[in-house]
N, C-alpha and C positions, 0 to 999 in steps of 0.2 A: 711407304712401302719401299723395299729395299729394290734396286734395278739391278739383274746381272751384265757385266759387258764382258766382249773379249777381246783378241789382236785384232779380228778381221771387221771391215765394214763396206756397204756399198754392195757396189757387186759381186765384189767375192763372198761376201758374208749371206749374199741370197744366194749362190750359185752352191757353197758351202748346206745351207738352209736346207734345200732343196733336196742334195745329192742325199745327205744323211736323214730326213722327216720318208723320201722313198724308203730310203735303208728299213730305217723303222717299223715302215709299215708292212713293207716285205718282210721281214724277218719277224712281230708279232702273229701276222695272220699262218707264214711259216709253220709256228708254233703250236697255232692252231687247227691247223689241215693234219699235221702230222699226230697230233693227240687223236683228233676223229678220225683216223685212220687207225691209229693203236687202239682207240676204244672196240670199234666194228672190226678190226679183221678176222678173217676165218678160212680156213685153208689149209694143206699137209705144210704148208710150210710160216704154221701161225706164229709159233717161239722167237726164232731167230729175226726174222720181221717185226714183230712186237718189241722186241729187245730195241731192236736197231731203230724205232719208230722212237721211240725215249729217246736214244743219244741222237737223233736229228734233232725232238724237241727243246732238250738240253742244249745243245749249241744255239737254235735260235733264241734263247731264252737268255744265253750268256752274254752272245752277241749284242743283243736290243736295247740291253743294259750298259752295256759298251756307247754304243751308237747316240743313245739317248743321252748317257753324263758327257758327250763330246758335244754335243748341240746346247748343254747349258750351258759348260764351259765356255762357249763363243756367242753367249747370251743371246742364245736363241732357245725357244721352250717347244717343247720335242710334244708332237702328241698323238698318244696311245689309246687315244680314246675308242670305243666299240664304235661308235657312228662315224668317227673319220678313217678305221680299217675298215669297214666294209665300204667305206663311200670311196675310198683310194685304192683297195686293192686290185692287183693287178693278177693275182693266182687263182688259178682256174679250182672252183671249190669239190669235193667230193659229194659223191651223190649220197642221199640218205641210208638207212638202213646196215644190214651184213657186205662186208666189201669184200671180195675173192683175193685174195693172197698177190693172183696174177695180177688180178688190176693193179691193186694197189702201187705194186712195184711201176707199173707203166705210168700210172699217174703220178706219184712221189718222184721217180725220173723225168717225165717231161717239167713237172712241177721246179724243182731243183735246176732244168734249165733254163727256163723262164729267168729264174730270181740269176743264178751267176752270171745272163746275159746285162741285164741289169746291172750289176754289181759295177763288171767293166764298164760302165758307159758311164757307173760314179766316181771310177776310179780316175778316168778320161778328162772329167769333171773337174774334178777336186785338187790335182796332181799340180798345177801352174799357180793353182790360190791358198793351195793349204795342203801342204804334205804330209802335216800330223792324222788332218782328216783320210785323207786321202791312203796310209797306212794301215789306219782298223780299218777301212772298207778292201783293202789288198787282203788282212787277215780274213775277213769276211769271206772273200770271194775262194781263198785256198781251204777253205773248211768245206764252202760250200761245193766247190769242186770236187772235193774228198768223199764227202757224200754222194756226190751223183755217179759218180765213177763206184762206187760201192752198189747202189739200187742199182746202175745198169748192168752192171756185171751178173745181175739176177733176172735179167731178160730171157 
């Protein structure tokens, strides 16, 4: 069986591990709150929301992709799996059923600061062990900034 390695080992290489398998999982389940939120919502202001509920998905989705060929690259194996996002995440889930326009925005907002609070705290992380890592998660967290300032502006 072939082994991937990369520059980092030790503790940077977990510290590294670590910062981006969070990434991941934040940004998968992301993907997934924001879809069940486009599938269910309802409200005079369903379009522009539904629209906008895509391109958050879409960047979590670009993102993850990102994140996860950065953890192979430093022979670490990234995982996406349904039992380890829901056993890791840390996003507060949406409730079942029709979702009100208004919620949504409230929840996708606090939702959105959750994940960028995080973000910094990987960036924090990563910055002294690995600055390549530590780069897509800065990308990361300016997207995801850009979004939250976008739904809150809809408060």
């Amino acid at each position: 069986m072939a082994t991937i390695t990369g520059p980092l080992s030790g503790d940077a290489k977990n510290t590294v591990a670590n910062a981006l398998q969070g990434a991941l999982v934040d940004l998968v389940d992301l993907s997934l709150v924001a879809k069940q939120a486009h599938w269910n919502l309802v409200g005079a202001h369903f379009r522009p929301i539904h629209l906008q509920l895509d391109e958050l998905t879409d960047l979590a989705r670009s993102h993850m992709d990102t994140i996860a060929e950065r953890s192979v690259a430093l022979g670490v194996n990234p995982d996406g799996r349904a039992a380890t996002i829901a056993k890791s995440t840390k996003l507060p889930q949406p409730e079942g059923g029709w979702l009100e326009d208004g919620k949504v925005i409230a929840t996708i907002t606090d939702t959105l600061d959750g994940v960028s609070k995080r973000m910094y705290e990987r960036i924090r992380a990563t910055g002294d062990v690995d600055p390549a890592s530590q780069d897509l998660l800065i990308s990361v967290a300016q997207d995801i900034d850009k979004q939250h300032w976008m739904f809150q502006a809809q408060r």
